[in-house]
C-alpha positions as CSV (number, residue, x, y, z in Angstrom):
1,X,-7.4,38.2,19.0
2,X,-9.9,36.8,21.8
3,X,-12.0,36.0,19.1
4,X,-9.3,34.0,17.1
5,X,-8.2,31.8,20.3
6,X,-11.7,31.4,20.9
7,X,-12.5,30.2,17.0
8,X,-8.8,27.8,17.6
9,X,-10.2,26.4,20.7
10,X,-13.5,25.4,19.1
11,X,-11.3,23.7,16.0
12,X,-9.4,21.7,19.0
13,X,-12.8,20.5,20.7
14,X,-14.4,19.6,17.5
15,X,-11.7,17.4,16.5
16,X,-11.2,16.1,19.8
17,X,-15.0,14.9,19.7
18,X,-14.4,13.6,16.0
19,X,-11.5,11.6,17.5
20,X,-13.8,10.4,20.6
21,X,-16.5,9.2,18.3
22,X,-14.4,7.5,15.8
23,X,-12.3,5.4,18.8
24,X,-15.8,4.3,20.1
25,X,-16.8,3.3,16.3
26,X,-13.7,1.4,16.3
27,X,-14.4,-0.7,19.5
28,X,-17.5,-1.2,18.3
29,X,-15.8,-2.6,15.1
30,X,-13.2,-4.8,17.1
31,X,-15.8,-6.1,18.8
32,X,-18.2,-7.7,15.9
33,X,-14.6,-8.2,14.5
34,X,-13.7,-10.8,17.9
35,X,-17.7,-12.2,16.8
36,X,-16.5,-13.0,13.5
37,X,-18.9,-10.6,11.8
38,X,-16.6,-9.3,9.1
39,X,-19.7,-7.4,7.6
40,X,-20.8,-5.8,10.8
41,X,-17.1,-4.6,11.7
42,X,-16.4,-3.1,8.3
43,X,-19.4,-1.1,8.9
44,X,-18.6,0.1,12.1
45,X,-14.7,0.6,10.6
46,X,-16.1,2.9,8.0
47,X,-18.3,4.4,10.5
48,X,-15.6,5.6,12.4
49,X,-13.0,6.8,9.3
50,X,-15.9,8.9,8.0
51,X,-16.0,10.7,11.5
52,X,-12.5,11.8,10.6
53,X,-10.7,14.4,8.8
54,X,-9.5,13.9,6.1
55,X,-6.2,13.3,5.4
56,X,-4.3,16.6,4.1
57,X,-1.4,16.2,2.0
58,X,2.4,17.3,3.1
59,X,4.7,16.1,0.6
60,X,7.8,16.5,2.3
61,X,6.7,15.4,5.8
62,X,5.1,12.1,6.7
63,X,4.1,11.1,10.4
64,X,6.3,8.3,11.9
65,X,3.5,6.1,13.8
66,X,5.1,2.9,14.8
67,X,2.7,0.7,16.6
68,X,4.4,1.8,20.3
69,X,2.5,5.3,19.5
70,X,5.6,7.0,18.9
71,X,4.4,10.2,17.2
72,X,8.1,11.6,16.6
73,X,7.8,13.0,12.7
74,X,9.7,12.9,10.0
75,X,11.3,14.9,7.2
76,X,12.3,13.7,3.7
77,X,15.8,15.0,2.9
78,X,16.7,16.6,-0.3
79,X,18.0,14.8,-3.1
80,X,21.7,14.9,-3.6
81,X,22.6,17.7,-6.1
82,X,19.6,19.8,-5.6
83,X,21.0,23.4,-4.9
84,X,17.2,25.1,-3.6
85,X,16.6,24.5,0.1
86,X,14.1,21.9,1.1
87,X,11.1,23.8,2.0
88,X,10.2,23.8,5.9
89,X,6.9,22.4,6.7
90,X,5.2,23.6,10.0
91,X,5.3,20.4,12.6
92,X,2.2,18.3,12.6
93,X,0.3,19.7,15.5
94,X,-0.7,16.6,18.0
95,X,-4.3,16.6,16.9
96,X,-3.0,16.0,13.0
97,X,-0.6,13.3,14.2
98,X,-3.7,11.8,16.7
99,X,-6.2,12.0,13.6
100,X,-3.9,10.2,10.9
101,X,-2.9,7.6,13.3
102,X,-6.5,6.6,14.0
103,X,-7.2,6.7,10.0
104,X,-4.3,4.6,9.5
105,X,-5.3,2.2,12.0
106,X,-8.9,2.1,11.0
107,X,-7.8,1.8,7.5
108,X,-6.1,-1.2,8.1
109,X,-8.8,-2.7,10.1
110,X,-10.8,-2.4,7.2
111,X,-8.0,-4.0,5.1
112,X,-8.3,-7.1,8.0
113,X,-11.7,-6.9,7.2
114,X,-11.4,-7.7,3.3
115,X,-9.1,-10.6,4.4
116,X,-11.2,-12.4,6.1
117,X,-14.0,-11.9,3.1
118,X,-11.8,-12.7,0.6
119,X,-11.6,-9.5,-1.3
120,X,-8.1,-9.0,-1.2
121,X,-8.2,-6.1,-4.0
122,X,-10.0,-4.1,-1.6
123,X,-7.8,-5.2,1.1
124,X,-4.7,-3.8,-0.8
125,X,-6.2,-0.7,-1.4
126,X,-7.0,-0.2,2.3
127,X,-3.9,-1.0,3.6
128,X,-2.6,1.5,0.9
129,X,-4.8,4.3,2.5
130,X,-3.3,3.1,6.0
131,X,0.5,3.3,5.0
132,X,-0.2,7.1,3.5
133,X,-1.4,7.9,7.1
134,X,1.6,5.7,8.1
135,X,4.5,4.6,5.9
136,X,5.9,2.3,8.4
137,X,2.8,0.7,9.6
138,X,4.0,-3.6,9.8
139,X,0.4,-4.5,10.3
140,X,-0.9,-2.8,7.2
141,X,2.6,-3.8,5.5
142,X,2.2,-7.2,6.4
143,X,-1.7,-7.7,5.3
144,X,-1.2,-5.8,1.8
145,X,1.7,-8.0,1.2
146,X,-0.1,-11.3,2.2
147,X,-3.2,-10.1,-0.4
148,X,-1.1,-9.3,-2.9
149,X,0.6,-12.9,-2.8
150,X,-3.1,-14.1,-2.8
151,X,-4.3,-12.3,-6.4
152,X,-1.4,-13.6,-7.8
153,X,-0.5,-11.8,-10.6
154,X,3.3,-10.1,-12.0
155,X,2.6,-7.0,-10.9
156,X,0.9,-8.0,-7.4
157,X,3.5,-10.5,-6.4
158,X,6.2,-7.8,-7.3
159,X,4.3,-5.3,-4.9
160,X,4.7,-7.7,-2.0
161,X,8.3,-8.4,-2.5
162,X,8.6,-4.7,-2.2
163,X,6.5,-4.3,1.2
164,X,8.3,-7.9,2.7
165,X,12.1,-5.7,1.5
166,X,10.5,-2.4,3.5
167,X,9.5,-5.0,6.3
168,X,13.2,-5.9,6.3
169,X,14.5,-2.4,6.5
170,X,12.6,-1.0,9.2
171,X,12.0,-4.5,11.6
172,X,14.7,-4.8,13.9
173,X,16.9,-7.7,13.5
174,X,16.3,-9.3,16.6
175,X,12.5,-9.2,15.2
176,X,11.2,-12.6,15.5
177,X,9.2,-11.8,12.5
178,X,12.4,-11.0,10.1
179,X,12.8,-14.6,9.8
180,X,9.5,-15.4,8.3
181,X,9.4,-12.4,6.3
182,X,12.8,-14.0,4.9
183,X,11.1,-16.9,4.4
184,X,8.2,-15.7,2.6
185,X,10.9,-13.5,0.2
186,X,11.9,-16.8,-1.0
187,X,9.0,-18.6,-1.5
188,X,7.7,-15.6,-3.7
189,X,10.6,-15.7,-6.0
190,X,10.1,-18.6,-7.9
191,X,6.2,-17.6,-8.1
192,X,7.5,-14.5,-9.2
193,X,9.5,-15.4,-12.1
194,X,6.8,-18.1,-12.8
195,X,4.2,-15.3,-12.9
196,X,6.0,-13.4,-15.5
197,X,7.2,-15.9,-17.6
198,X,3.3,-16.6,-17.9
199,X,1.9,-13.3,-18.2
200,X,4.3,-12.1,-20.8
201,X,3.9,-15.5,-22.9
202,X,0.5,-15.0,-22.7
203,X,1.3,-11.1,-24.0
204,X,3.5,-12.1,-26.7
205,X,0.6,-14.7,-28.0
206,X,-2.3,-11.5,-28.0
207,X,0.4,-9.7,-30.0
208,X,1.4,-12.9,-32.1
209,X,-2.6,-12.7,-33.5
210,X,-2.9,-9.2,-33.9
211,X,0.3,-9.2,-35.7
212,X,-0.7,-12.4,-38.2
213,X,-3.9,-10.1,-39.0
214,X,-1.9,-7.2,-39.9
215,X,1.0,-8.9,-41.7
216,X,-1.3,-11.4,-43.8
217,X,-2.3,-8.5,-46.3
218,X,1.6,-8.2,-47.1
219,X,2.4,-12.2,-47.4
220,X,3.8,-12.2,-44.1
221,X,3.2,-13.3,-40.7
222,X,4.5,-13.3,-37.0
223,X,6.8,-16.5,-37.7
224,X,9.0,-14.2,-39.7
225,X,9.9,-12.4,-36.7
226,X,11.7,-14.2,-34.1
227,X,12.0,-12.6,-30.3
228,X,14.6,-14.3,-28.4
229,X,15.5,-13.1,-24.8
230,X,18.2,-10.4,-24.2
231,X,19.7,-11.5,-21.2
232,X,18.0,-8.2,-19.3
233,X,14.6,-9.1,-18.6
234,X,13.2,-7.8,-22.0
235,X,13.2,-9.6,-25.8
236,X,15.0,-8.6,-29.0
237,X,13.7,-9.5,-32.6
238,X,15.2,-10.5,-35.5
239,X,13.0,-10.8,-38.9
240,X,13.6,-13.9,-41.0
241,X,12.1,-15.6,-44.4
């Protein structure tokens, strides 16, 4: 037993050190980051997540880290119907909840990092790393939203109307920030529906040619199939001569 307590203590220390050397990492990080050396800060950023360990996965329990350190967890409720028990996790002991809430926020310092070089792909996909340490993270909600508005495509803009509705739900309304968010929800629209108007014309006219190949050995071609839109976001054809 004095052996086990003793091997549990060691575990504690160890992680406690990893958690040291990963918060000096990060100051070092924030501090080329105030220099403006976006390079220099993702190193040290990096540094310091690679000092931690790694995430482990509890699918029915996330870690509720708002920005005011609140480490209170949380449990996902069963769905509506289902007649087995939801299965009882053990509570995140303080270390875990201490370790993922310096991995979420070094995860989205690196996601600042990529904004300020322009790589917003790999901004996205650290801020994603963040918000798995930490769903309700606004600063890593915020930045992935604001990259995925930058690349610009159907399926990004549609991700950062999601993250701006999430912002909405969990930003209090006396926020000053719910405003802009607002804002920003309605300026994406119309980029939105612009973006998939584009995207599937430019679908439908890869499919027009590899049709017209196909349908030429039979005397036919695309033009005898017309696709008109059905009213619920989708297109029906009708064939023609």
């Amino acid at each position: 037993m004095a052996q086990l307590e003793a091997a549990d203590e060691d575990e504690e220390t160890s992680i406690l050190e990893c958690l040291r050397i990963a918060d000096e990492f990060k100051n070092e990080g924030n501090d080329h980051f105030r220099a403006r050396k976006w390079d220099e800060a993702l190193v040290a950023y990096r540094a310091g997540l690679g000092r931690l360990p790694k995430r482990t996965s509890r699918p029915e329990m996330q870690p509720a880290l708002e920005e005011d350190d609140d480490d209170t967890p949380i449990s996902v409720a069963p769905e509506a119907g289902d007649s087995k028990p939801a299965k009882e996790e053990a509570p995140m002991a303080p270390e875990e909840i201490e370790c993922a809430k310096a991995r979420a926020i070094l995860s989205a310092n690196i996601g600042a990092c990529f904004v300020k070089l322009e790589d917003h792909k790999q901004a996205v996909e650290a801020c994603s790393q963040a918000l798995l340490d930490d769903p309700n993270y606004v600063k890593a909600l915020q930045r992935r939203a604001a990259s995925n508005e930058k690349i610009n495509t159907w399926s990004s803009l549609t991700a950062a109307q999601e993250d701006y509705t999430t912002l909405l739900n969990i930003l209090p309304l006396s926020s000053p920030q719910t405003k802009e968010i607002e804002r920003s929800q309605q300026v994406l629209k119309p980029r939105l529906e612009a973006a998939q108007k584009e995207e599937t014309a430019e679908m439908l006219g890869k499919l027009k040619g590899l049709g017209d190949s196909i349908l030429g050995n039979f005397g036919l071609s695309t033009d005898n199939f017309k696709f008109e839109p059905n009213g619920q976001g989708g297109y029906s054809m009708n064939f023609t001569r």
